[in-house]
Each structure stands twice: as structure tokens, then as C-alpha cells.
C-alpha positions in Angstrom: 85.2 67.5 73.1 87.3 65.1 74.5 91.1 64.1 74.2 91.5 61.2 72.3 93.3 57.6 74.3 93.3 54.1 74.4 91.8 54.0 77.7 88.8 56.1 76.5 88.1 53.8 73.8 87.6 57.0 71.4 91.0 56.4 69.1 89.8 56.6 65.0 92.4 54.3 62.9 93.6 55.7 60.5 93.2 52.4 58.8 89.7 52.7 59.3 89.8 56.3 57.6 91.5 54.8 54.6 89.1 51.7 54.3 86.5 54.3 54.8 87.3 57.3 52.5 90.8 56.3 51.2 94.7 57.2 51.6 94.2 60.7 49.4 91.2 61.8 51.4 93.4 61.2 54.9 96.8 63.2 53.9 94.2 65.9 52.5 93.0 66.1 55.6 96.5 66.2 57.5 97.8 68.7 55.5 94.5 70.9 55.4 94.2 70.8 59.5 97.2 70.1 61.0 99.5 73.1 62.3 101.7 71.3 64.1 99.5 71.5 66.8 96.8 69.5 68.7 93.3 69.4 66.4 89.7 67.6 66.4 89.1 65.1 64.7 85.6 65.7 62.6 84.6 63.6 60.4 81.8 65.6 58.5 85.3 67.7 56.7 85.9 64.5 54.5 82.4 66.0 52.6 84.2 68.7 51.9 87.3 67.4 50.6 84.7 65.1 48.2 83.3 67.9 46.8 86.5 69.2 45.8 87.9 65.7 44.8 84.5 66.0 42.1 85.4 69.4 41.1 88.8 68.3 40.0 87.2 65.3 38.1 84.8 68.0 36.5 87.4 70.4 35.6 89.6 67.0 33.8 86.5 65.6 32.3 85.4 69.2 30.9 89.1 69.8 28.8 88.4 65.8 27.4 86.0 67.1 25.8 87.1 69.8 24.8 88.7 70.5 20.7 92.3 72.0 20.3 91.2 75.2 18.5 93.6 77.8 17.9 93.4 81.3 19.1 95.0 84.3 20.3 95.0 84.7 23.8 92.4 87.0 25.3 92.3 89.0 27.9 90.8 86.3 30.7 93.3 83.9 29.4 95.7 86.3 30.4 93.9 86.5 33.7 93.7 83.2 34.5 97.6 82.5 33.5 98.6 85.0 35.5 96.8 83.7 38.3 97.9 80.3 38.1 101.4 81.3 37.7 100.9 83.4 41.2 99.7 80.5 42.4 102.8 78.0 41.3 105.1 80.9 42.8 103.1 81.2 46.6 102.4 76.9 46.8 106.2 76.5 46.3 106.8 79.0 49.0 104.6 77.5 51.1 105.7 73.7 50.2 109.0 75.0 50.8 108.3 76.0 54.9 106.3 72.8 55.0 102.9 75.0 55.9 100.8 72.3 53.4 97.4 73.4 54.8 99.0 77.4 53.1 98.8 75.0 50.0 95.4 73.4 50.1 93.7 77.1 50.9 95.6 78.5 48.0 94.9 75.9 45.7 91.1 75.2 46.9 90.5 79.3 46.1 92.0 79.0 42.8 90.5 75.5 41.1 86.8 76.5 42.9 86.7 80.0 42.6 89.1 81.4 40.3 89.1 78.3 37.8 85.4 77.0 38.5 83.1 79.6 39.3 84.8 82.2 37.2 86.9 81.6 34.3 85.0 78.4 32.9 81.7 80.7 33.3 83.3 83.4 31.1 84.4 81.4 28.7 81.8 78.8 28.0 80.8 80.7 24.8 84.4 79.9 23.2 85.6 77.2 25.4 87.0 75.1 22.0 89.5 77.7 21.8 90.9 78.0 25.5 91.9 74.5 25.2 95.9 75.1 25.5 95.2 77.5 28.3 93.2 74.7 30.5 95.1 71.6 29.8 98.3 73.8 30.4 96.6 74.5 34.0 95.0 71.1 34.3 98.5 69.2 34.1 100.1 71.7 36.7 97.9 71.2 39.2 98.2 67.9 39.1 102.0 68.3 39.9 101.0 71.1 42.3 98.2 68.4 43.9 100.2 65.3 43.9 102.6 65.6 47.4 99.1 65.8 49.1 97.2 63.3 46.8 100.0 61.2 45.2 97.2 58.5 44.2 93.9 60.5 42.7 97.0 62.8 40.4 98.7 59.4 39.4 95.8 58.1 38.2 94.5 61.0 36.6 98.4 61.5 35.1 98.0 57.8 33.4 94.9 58.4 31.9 96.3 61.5 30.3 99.4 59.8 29.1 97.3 57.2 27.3 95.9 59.6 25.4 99.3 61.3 24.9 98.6 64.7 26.4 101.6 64.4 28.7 104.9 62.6 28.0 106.6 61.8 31.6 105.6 58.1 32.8 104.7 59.4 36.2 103.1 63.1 37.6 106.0 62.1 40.4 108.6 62.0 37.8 107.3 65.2 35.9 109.4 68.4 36.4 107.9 70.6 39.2 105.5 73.7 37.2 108.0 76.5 37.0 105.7 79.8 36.9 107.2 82.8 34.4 107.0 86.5 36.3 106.2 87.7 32.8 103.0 85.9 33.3 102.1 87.6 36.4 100.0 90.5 36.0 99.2 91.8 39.3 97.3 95.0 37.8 95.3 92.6 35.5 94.3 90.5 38.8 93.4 93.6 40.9 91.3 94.6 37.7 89.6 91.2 37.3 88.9 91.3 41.0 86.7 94.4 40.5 85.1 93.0 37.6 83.3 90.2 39.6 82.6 92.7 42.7 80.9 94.2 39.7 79.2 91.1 38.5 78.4 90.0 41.9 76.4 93.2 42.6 74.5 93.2 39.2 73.5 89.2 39.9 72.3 91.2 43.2 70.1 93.5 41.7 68.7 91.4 39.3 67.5 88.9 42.1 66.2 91.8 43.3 64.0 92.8 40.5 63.4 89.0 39.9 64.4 89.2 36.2 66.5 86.2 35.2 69.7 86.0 33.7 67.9 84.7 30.3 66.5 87.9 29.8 68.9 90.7 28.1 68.6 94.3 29.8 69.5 97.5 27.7 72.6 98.5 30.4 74.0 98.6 33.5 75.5 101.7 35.1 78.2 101.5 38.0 79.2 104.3 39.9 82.8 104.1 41.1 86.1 106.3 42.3 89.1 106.0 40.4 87.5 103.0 38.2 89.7 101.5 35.3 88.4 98.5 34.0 86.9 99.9 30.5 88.5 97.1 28.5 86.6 94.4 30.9 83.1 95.8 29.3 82.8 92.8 27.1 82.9 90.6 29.9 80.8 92.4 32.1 78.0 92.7 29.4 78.6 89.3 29.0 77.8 87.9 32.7 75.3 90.0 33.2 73.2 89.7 29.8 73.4 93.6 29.2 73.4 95.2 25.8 75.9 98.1 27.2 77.9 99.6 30.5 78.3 102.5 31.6 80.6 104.4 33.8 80.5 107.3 35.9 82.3 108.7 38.8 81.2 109.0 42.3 82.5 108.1 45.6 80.5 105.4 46.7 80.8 101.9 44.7 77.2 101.4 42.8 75.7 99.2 40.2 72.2 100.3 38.8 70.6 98.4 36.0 68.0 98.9 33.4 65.1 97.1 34.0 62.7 98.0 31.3 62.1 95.9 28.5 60.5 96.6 25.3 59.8 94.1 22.6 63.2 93.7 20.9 64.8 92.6 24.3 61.9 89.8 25.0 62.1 88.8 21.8 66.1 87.9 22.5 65.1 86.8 25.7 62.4 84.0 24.4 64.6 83.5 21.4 67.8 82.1 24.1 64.7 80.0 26.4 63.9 78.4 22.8 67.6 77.6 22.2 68.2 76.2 25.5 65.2 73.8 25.1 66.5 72.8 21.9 70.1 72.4 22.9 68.8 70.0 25.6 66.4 67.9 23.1 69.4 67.4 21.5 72.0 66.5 24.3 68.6 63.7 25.1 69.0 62.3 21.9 73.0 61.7 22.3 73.6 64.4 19.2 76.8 66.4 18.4 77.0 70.1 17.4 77.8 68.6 13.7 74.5 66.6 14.0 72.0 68.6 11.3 68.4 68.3 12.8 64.8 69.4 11.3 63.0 71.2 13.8 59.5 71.9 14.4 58.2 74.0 17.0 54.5 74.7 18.4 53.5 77.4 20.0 50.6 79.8 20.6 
């Protein structure tokens, strides 16, 4: 490594960065690495930021599409509220004492893993109905987003406002996201937080016994001290494709699952594979879910 000078020859402009990459990819990466103290310059980070740049395009693109169906709130929209509202609460703290790269790791845990990996995942079965709960989040992270990337939110902000979805003529011009402690469930978060250690382990053991997620299993059985997340069993069955859980008590955190299978759980298990083929025929052919279709199937 060496220090960068004019005599060396080694300065990178940031006009070159922004020709390069853009203005939005060079404050992200000033706010995510700069401390206020000396850093190195690496180019291979601006992958990074790209990927995350996509995932907030995904996460836009994914609520377009989706139909404003109404429904009570269930418990992971609660989840997911109450972490966003904990999230609006600590990025204005941390705006506040000017640490922007606090910012970026707060809001990079919550859009990949919070929103992305985990809340879209549970909810793909009945994502028509969460659409209040994700365009609520969408349009506040664009507000929480925009100091650091005033010209990706803008444009996003404009495309929304065509569409009327938001009324103010700029995100810049938009009221800052104001969270409500109501919303903030900090039991429901430490509960959620178990849930996927739980999940985590059962996709464990089923790489393990090298049974795919396709195929339903008759239960899972975690062992655990001072365990209380028995109204999260839905969920759990859910991501882990088990017909029931189980709890017991033990000291030491363990998940066990069912592995046999007898004729009524292949027969689910082939039935989903058949549905999944079909379900991409028809996403081939351009169809919608209103689209009736006749259907013939060969097989042995």
C-alpha cells in the first residue's frame, strides 16, 4: 500500500470514479468508508455497493407488481414495522452525529437481510396482501437513502409520483420518516431473531440429509431453555416445509427433524415439483394468474 500524491502519479479522480461508476456510487462509498480518518482506496468495493444498488431496484420492482389487497396485519408485518421503525429511530441518531457509514451498515442489514432474505421469503405466499406494509417501507427508505444517494432516490421518487404513489414533487422535499415507539416491538424482534436461528439450523440439517426444501417432512423438534416463540409455529413450518413443531426443554439449543417419508408426504412433495413446472410454462408463455389454461401432463 502506498500513500496516494501527485508526485507518485497514483491520485484516482474522482471525476474519473463518477464517469466510471457515477456520483451515487462515489458518496456511497465516502460515507460507507470514511471515519474521518485516512483509508484505501479499493476499487473492487464499488461491486458491492452494485449489488445493493440491484437489490434496491428488486425490492421497487417487486411492490410494482404487486395488487393493493387488504388485510389485517399479521404477525411478520408487525415484525418487519417494528424493525423498520427501529431502524428510522437509530439512522436519525446516527445522521444526526454525522457517523454516515453507522447509516449505510444499519440500513444494508435491514433492506438485505431483514427485508430481502427474510421477510419477502415469508411472505411470498400472500405477498398481494402486504402491499401497504412494503410500499410504506419502500418510500422511507428512499427518504432514509437519499442524503447518501440524492440521484438513484430522485429517480426512483419520480417514477413513483407518476404513478401517484407519493404526492411530494421531490424525495428531498418529502418530510423526514418519523418512526412511532408504538411500532417498536423489541420482544417481537428478539422473538423473530430466534425464529431464523431456528430456520437457519433446520436448512442445516436438511442439507445434511440432502432432502430438499420441495419435499414436506412430518416435524421438526427443537430443544431449547426458556423458549417462547409458540405463536411463530406457522412460520417455522412454513420455511422449513414441516407438517408440525415441536418443543421441548433442554439446556442446549437443538433442532432435529423427521426425515422419514411415507407415501402421503411424496405425494405432496411431487405434487409442488409439478406446480412449479407449470408455474414456469406459464411465466414462458407471458400468462397472468387470471389466464385459464388446459393442461396435459405425461408421465410414467
Amino acid at each position: 500500500k502506498k500513500k496516494m500524491s501527485k508526485s507518485l502519479g497514483n491520485i484516482v479522480s474522482p471525476q474519473d470514479i463518477i464517469s466510471k461508476f457515477g456520483r451515487d456510487f462515489l458518496r456511497y462509498y465516502l460515507a460507507k468508508f470514511s471515519k474521518g480518518d485516512d483509508f484505501s482506496y479499493n476499487e473492487n468495493e464499488f461491486k458491492d455497493i452494485s449489488k445493493l444498488f440491484i437489490v434496491l431496484a428488486n425490492i421497487n420492482n417487486y411492490v410494482n407488481q404487486l395488487s393493493k389487497t387488504k388485510s389485517k396485519y399479521k404477525i411478520e408485518d408487525k415484525w418487519i414495522l417494528s424493525k423498520f421503525n427501529s431502524l428510522i429511530k437509530e439512522c436519525k441518531e446516527s445522521y444526526n452525529n454525522y457517523k454516515f457509514y453507522e447509516v449505510i451498515q444499519k440500513l444494508e442489514d435491514f433492506v438485505v437481510s431483514d427485508l430481502s432474505r427474510r421477510y419477502i421469503k415469508i411472505i411470498r405466499d400472500r405477498a398481494d396482501e402486504t402491499y401497504d406494509v412494503l410500499n410504506e417501507i419502500r418510500t422511507g427508505l428512499l427518504m432514509l437513502f437519499a442524503p447518501i444517494t440524492p440521484f438513484i432516490t430522485e429517480k426512483i421518487w419520480q417514477e413513483l409520483k407518476e404513478k401517484k404513489i407519493v404526492k411530494e414533487d421531490s424525495v428531498h422535499l418529502a418530510a423526514w420518516p418519523d418512526y412511532g415507539n408504538k411500532k417498536i416491538d423489541s420482544k417481537l424482534e428478539h422473538s423473530f431473531n430466534k425464529v431464523f436461528e431456528i430456520i437457519e439450523k433446520g436448512l442445516a440439517e436438511r442439507d445434511k440429509a440432502g432432502i430438499g426444501l420441495k419435499w414436506p417432512l412430518a416435524k421438526i423438534t427443537i430443544t431449547s431453555e426458556n423458549l417462547n416463540v409458540n405463536d411463530l409455529k406457522e412460520i417455522i413450518a412454513r420455511q422449513l416445509n414441516v407438517k408440525s413443531v415441536e418443543f421441548k426443554t433442554g439446556k442446549e439449543f437443538s433442532v432435529q427433524l423427521d426425515t422419514k417419508m411415507n407415501y402421503e408426504l411424496e405425494a405432496e412433495g411431487y405434487a409442488r415439483e409439478l406446480a412449479r413446472h407449470i408455474q414456469s410454462e406459464r411465466k414462458k408463455s407471458g400468462l397472468e394468474k387470471k389466464d385459464v389454461i388446459e393442461l396435459k401432463i405425461k408421465t410414467d
